[in-house]
N, C-alpha and C positions, 0 to 999 in steps of 0.2 A: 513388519514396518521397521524401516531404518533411520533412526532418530541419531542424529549426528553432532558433534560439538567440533567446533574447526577457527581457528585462530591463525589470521597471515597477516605479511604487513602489506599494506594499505600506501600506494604510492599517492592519492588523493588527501589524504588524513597523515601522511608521514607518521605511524608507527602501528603497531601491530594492531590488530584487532579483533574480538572474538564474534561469534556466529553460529548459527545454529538450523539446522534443516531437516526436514520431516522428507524421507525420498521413500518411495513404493516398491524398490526394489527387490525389495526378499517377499513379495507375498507371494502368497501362494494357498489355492483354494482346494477342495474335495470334489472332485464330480462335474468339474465344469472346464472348460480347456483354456491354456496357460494364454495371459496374455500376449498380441503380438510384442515383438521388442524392436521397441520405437522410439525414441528422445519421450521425454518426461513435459506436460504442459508444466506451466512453472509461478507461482503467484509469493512476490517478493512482498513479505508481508512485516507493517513497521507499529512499533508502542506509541506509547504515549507516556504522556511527560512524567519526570520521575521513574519509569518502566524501565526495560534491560531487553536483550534477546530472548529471555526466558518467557515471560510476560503471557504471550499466547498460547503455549504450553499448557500452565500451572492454569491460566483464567475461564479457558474455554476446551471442547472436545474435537480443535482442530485438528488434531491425531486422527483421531480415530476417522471424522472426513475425507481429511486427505486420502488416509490408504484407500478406504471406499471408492474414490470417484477417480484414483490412480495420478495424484495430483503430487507436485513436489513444492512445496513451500519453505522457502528460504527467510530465516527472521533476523537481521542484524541488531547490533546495537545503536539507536540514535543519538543518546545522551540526551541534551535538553536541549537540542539543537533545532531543530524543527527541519531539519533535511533540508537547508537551503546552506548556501554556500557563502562566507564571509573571506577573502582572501588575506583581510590585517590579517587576520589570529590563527592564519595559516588551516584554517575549517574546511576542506571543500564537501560539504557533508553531501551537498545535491547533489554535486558531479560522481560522488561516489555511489551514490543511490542509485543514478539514471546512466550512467558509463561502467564505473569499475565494477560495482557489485555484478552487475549482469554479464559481462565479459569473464570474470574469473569464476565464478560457478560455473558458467557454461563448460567453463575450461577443464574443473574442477568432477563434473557429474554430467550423467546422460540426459541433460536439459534442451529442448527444444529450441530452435533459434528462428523460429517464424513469431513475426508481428502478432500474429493470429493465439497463438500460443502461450504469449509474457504476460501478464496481469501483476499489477499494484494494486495494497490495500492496504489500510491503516486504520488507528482509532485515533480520537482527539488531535492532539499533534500529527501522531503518524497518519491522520484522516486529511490533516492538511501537508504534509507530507505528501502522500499516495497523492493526491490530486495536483498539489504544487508539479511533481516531477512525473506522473503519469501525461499532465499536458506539455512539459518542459519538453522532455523525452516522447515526445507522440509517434515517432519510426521505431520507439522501440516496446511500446507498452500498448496492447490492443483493450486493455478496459481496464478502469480504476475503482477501485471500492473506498467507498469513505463515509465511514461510521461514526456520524458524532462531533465530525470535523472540527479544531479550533480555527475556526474560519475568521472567528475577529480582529486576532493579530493584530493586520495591518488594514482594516477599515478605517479608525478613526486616529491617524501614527498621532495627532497631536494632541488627543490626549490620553494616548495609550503610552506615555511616558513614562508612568510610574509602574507599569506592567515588569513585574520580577521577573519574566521567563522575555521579555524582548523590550529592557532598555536598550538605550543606543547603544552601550559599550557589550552589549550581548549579541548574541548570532547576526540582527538583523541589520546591525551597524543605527547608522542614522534612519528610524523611522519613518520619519515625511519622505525622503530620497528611496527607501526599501520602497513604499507602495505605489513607488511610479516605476518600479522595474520588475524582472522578471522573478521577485522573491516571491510576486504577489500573484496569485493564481486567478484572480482579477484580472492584471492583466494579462495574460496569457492566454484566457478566452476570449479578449477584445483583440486580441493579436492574432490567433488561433482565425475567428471571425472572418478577418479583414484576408488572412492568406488565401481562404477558401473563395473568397468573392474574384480575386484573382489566379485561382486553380484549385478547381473544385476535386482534384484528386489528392490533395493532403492530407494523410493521415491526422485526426482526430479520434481518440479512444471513446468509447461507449464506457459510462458514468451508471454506477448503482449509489446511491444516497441513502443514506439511512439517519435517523436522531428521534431518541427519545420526547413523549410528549411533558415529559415533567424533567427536560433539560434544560441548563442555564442557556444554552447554546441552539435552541431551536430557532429562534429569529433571526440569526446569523445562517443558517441552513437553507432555510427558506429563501433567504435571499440569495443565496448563490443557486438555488434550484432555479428562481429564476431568472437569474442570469444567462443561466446554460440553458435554459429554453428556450431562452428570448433569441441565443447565438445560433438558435437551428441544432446543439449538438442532440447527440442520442443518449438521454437520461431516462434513469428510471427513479422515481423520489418516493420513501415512504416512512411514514409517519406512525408510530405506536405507543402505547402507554408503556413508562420506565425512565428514567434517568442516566446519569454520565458514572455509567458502574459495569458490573462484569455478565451479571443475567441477560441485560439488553443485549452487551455485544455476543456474549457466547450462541443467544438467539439469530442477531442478525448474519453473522459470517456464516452460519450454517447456511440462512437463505438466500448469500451472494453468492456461495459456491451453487447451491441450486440454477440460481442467474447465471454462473457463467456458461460458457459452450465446453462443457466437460465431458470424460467417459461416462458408459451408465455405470450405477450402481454396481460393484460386485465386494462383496464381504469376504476376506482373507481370515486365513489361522490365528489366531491368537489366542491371549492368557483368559481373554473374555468372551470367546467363541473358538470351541472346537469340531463344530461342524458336523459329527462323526456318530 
């Protein structure tokens, strides 16, 4: 397994920026024949607030999944941004999530470039993240995972005012104005909706959800579960005992990569299986 650290500048975000990727390329098995060599499926995977690129790493056994199911996952850094784009403060953090980041890895590694192949996921922020720009981006993202989603953001902007991670002078700008635009993943599915009533061949991503039953954040979940039911999208929603911490999510990402349309199973060389 090839675990990467890679830092470039960021024509979106105007300066450097660091990153980190889990790619499948050095595996290699005992007794079983070499995979074909093919572009890498690819799942651009974001933290949550206060987190770093490191984050899924250190929290969960994404590693060791990925190489299993021949998967390359790309983790950036979000900041406390929530991956939508602010242009005062010169932030374009969505457009780099849903544009630059996937064009310059692509460019960067043997990463696939089919619709079918791109996946976003995230937790809390990066849940609403993944979902914000998995629907923003729908020609470029064929399913979204989101874990926990901070979905409430921008449900109630007036009196989510005093909210430290999205006053007004923070990512979202103006609150009441952020939840009538495309910051709000709200409306995106009402938009998303409306394109398909007039061309029913619009790409829309297929949604795995997940959130704890003893999270602050599950009424907020529920309610965009059914939202996105109610739009006709393709969701899968599920509910389990745990909270807004690292057990849940290292559980749940395990059983979104199960959910996706991945290689099977195959176990590579390493310090914790030598096969032999």
């Amino acid at each position: 397994m090839a675990f990467i650290q890679v830092s470039f500048m960021s024509k979106t975000l105007m300066r450097t920026v660091p990153l980190q990727v889990i790619l499948p390329v050095d595996k290699f098995t005992f007794g079983q024949p070499e995979r074909e060599e093919k572009p890498f499926k690819t799942l651009y995977l974001l933290h949550g607030i206060f987190g770093n690129e490191t984050d899924w790493v250190h929290g969960t056994r994404i590693q060791r999944w990925a190489e299993e199911k021949n998967l390359a996952v790309v983790m950036p850094a979000g900041e406390n941004a929530f991956y939508v784009d602010q242009p005062s403060i010169g932030a374009m953090h969505g457009q780099f999530i849903g544009e630059e980041l996937v064009e310059i890895t692509r460019k960067m590694f043997p990463l696939s470039r089919k619709r079918e192949d791109t996946f976003i996921g995230g937790l809390s922020m990066g849940g609403f993240g993944a979902l914000r720009n998995g629907l923003k981006y729908h020609d470029t993202f064929g399913a979204v995972i989101c874990l926990s989603g901070a979905l409430h953001v921008l449900e109630n902007p007036e009196e989510s005012r005093a909210d430290s991670f999205a006053h007004e002078e923070g990512y979202f700008g103006n609150l009441v104005e952020a939840a009538k635009s495309d910051k709000n993943p709200a409306v995106l599915i009402e938009q998303l909706k409306e394109a398909r009533k007039k061309d029913p061949s619009v790409n829309v991503p297929t949604v795995f959800q997940a959130c704890g039953t003893e999270d602050g954040l599950l009424e907020v979940n529920r309610l965009y579960h059914k939202r996105m039911e109610e739009s006709g999208m393709d969701i899968v929603y599920y509910e389990s005992k745990g909270g807004h911490e690292w057990d849940f999510w290292d559980e749940w990402i395990k059983k979104a990569l199960d959910w996706l349309p991945l290689e099977e199973k195959t176990e590579g060389l390493n310090s914790g299986n030598v096969n032999v």
